[in-house]
Each structure stands twice: as C-alpha cells, then as structure tokens.
N, C-alpha and C positions, 0 to 999 in steps of 0.2 A: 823413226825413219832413218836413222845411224847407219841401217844394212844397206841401207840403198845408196846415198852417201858413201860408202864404204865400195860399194858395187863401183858406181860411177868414177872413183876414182883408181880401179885398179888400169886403167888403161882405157885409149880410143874408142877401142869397138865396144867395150862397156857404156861408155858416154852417149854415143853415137845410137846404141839399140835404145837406152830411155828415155833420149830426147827424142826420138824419132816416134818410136812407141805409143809412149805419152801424147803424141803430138797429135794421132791418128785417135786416140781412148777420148780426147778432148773431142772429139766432133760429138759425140753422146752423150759424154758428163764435161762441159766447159771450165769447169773448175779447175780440171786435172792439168790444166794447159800451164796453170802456176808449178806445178814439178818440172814438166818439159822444158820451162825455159829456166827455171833452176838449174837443170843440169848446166846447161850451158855459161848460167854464171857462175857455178862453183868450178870448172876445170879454169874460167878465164880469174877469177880469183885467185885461184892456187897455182898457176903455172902458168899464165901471162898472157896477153892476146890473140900473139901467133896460136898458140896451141889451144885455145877458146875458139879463133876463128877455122879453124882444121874441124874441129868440131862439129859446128856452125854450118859448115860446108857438108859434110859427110853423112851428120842427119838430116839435111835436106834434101839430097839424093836418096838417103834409105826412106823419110817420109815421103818421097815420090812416087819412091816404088813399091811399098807397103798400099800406100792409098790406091796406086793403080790395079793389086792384084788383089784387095779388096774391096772394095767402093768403086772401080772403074773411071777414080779420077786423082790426078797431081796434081791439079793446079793448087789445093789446099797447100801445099807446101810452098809455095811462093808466099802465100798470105801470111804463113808461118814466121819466113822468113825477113818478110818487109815490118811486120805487125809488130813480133814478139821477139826474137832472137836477134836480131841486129839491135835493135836498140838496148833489150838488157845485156848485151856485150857491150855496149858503151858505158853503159851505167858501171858495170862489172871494172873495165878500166878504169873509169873514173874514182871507184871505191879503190880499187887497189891499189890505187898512184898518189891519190888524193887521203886517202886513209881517214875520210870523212863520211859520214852517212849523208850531212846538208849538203854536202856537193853533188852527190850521187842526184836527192830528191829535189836540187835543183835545177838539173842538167834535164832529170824527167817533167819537171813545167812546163819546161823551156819547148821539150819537143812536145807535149801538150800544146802549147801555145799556140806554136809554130802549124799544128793541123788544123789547129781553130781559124788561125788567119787564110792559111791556105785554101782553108774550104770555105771560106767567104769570099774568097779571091777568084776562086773560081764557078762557085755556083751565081749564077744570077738573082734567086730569091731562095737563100738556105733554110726557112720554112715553111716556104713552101713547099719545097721538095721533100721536107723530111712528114709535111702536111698528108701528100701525096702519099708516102710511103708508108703512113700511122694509119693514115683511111684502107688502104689496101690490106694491111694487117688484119686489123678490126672487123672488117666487114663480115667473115663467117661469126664473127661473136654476136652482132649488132641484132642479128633473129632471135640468140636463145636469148638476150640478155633483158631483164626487166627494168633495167635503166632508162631511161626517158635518152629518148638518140640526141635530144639537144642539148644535152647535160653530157652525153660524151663526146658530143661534137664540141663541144667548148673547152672541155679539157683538152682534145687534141688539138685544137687551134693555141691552146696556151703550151703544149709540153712541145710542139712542135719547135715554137721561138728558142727552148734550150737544148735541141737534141744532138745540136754539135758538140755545146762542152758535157753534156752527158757521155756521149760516146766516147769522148776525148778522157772522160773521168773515169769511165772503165776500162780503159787500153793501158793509162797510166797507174792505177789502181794494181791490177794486172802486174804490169814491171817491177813495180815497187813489190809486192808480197813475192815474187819469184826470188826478187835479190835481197829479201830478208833472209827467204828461207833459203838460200847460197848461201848467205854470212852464217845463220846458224849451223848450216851444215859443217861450212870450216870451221867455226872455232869448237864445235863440238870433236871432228875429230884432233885440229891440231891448238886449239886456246881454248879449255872449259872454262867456260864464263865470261871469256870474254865477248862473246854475242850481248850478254845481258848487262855489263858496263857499258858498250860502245848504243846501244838500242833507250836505254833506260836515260841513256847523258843528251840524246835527240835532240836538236834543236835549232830556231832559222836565223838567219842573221837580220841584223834591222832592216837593211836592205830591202830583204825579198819582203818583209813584213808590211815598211813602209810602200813599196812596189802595189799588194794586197789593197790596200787600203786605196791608195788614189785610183786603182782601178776599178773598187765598188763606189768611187765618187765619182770617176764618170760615168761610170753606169746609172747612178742615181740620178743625177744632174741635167744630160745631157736623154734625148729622144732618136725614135729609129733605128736605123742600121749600125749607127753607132753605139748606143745605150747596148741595143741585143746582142752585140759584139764583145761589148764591156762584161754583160752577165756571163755568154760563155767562157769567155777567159778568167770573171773572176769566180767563175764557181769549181773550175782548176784550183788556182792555185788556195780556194777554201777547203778545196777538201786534204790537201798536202797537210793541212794545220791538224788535220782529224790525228792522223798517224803522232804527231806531236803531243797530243791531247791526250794520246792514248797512252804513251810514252809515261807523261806524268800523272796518269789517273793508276797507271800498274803500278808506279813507285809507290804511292799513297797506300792503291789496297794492299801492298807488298808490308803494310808496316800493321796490319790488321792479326790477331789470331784464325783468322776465319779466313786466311786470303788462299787457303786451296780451293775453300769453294768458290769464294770470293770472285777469285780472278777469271774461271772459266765462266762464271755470269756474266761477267762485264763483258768479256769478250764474245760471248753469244749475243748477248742485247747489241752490240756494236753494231754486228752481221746480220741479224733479224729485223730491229727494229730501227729503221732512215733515220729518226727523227732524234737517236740519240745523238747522232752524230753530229748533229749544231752547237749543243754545248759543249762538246768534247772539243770541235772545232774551235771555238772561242777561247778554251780555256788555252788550245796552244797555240792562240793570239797572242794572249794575253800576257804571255810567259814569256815573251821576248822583254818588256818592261818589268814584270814581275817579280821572274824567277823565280818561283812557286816551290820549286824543289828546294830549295836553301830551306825553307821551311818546313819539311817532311821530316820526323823525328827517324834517326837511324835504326832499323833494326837490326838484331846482331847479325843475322844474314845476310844484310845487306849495307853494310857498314862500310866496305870497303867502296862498292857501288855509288852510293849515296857521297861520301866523299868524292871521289873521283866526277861527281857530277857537279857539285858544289864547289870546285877549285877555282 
C-alpha cells in the first residue's frame, strides 16, 4: 500500500480525493473507512495539524458532494466527520507531539469513555433502548430462525446491557488501526523500521493499568446502573490491552523459524476468532508488572528492536 501513501502525500487534492473516496467505498465495505481516516492521520503526522485539518475540511466537502451525486445524500459526511476524522486528527497530534503510541491509545480511551458516560447521561434506560433497537433488527431473522425465540430473547436482553461500550469498542478500535496504519505509512516512506520498533516497544503505564482494574472492581462489587456502567467502560479500556498483547505475542512469534507463517495466523485468529482476544488481552495486563519482552530471546532481525524495547 506504499503507492497510495506515496499518492496521498503528493499534495491536497491527492489527500483530499482518498479520504473522501474511501469515505463514500466505506458505506458498502465498512472496513475501508480504516484507509479514509488514515489518510488523514498521515498528512497530520507529517506536516502538522493545520495542514491535517485543511484536509479534514476539504474531504468533507468532497464526501458531501460525492455522497449527494451518488446516493442522493450528505449527511453521511458529518458522521464522518464527528465519528472518525476529528478524532484521529487528535490522536494524529498527540502522536506527533507526544512521540508516544500510549498517549495517542490513551487519549482514544479517554474519548471512549467520555461517549460511554455521555450516553448514559443522556439516555434514560441505555438498555433498553439499545433492547429496542436489537428486537427491531432481529425480527425479520426470528421467522426463518430455528432457535427457540426465548433463547434469543435472552441473549438480547443480556448483549443489550453492553451495547454502549460495544459500540464505543468499535469506534475506538476503528481510530486506533487507522492511526497505525498512518504511522506505518510514514515511517515506511520516511523511517524503514521504524513503525516496527516504535509498535513492537507498545506499552501502558501503571496508571491506566491500575485505572483498568479498579474499574472491573466496581463493576464486580457494586449492582445496577452502576456496575453496567463499570462493564462498559471497563470493556474499553480491555480491549486497548488486546493491541498490547498483540504487540508482545508478534515479538515472540517474530523469534520463531516459522514466523512468516506464523504471524499472518495469529493475526487472522485475532480478527476471526473474539475469543482469542481475552488472553491476548491479559497477557498485556500482565506486562505492565511483567515485562514479558526482557524475556524474548533476540533474533538477529530483530535485535535491534528487542533491545530498544528492553532499555
């Protein structure tokens, strides 16, 4: 993806056509919406916020008018712009100034958080509503489906209670892969390798760690709107720890003969299968106390890396 990187960065209206683009390709394949707001972090990476938010501004205007002369609507680019592009422009600052990945994925919690509380501040019963909203889904399913309706009425009644930091974990999820895949794209055209020392050294300070913790202890401890409040905030900031996890599981298979195949496994099990993702979570709990990586035998490729994480 070097060419496109390479495109985005020759100027504005380069910038400006792929984020915009992208932004519109996203209504159909959701994924792609991680390049669109890429764009946007790598000009604010490389050339500063003004000229990130020039950007910012101009594919929203183009995603307006793209969406109006093909879909017959703009408003999608406001959501664009509230959702996904203002915020990894902050993030994008923060990485640039702060020259830290844990500030960036801290600062993304934090507005995590801040929706979590906010939608509980203002909904009256936030699962209900999201109740409301899962039963109206479902309902053309609930005919062909040979599941017993009270077995999926209990489900929804249960996924209902987490669908704020659900959403909240896909929005943030979301920023975070867009403003990886920014950092890779700079240091691939202007630092080779240095994506893969600064990603692979990942890691959270005791702080946010200790923070993690007493917030799955009142979740545990305490009942109601409080406890269900605690789950969605603390299943944010567990899944930040995934990224972490993931960090020092690539170091590991990175020291394997087998880690060409190796690592695109893991990294599909990651994305296909939820469930890996608890102990990956855990291990970059863990690793605040641990330090797990001191202990990873250096391979020669990765020798310098491995040091530099170990300092």
């Amino acid at each position: 993806m070097n060419f496109l990187a390479n495109f985005i960065m020759k100027g504005r209206m380069q910038a400006m056509a792929v984020a915009s683009s992208f932004a519109l390709l996203s209504l159909l394949m959701p994924p792609v919406s991680i390049v669109s707001s890429a764009t946007v972090a790598l000009i604010t990476l490389r050339r500063g916020a003004y000229e990130g938010l020039l950007v910012l501004f101009s594919a929203s205007l183009a995603a307006a008018a793209l969406g109006l002369m093909v879909i017959g609507n703009f408003q999608f680019a406001f959501g664009y712009v509230l959702v996904l592009w203002l915020p990894v422009w902050v993030l994008s600052i923060a990485l640039r100034e702060g020259r830290h990945l844990s500030l960036a994925f801290e600062i993304a919690s934090a507005l995590g958080v801040l929706f979590v509380i906010g939608f509980y501040a203002i909904a009256e019963d936030p699962a209900l509503y999201w109740q409301t909203v899962l039963n109206g889904m479902i309902q053309p399913m609930l005919q062909a489906s040979e599941v017993p309706v009270e077995q999926i009425e209990q489900t929804v009644v249960m996924l209902a209670k987490y669908m704020t930091g659900i959403i909240a974990i896909g929005s943030v999820t979301g920023l975070l892969l867009g403003l990886l895949l920014a950092r890779w794209w700079q240091a691939n055209l202007y630092n080779p390798g240095g994506f893969g020392r600064e990603y692979l050294s990942l890691s959270m300070p005791l702080r946010f760690t200790m923070a993690t913790i007493i917030i799955f202890i009142i979740a545990a401890v305490t009942s109601g709107i409080v406890s269900e409040l605690a789950w969605n905030i603390g299943i944010i900031l567990f899944m930040l720890y995934a990224f972490i996890g993931t960090a020092i599981s690539h170091a590991l298979i990175s020291t394997f003969k087998a880690r060409r195949f190796l690592l695109p496994f893991f990294y599909i099990s990651v994305f296909v299968v939820p469930h890996i993702v608890i102990p990956v979570a855990i291990i970059g709990i863990s690793d605040t106390w641990l330090n797990l990586r001191k202990n990873i035998p250096p391979h020669p490729v990765l020798k310098s890396i491995v040091k530099s994480v170990c300092r």
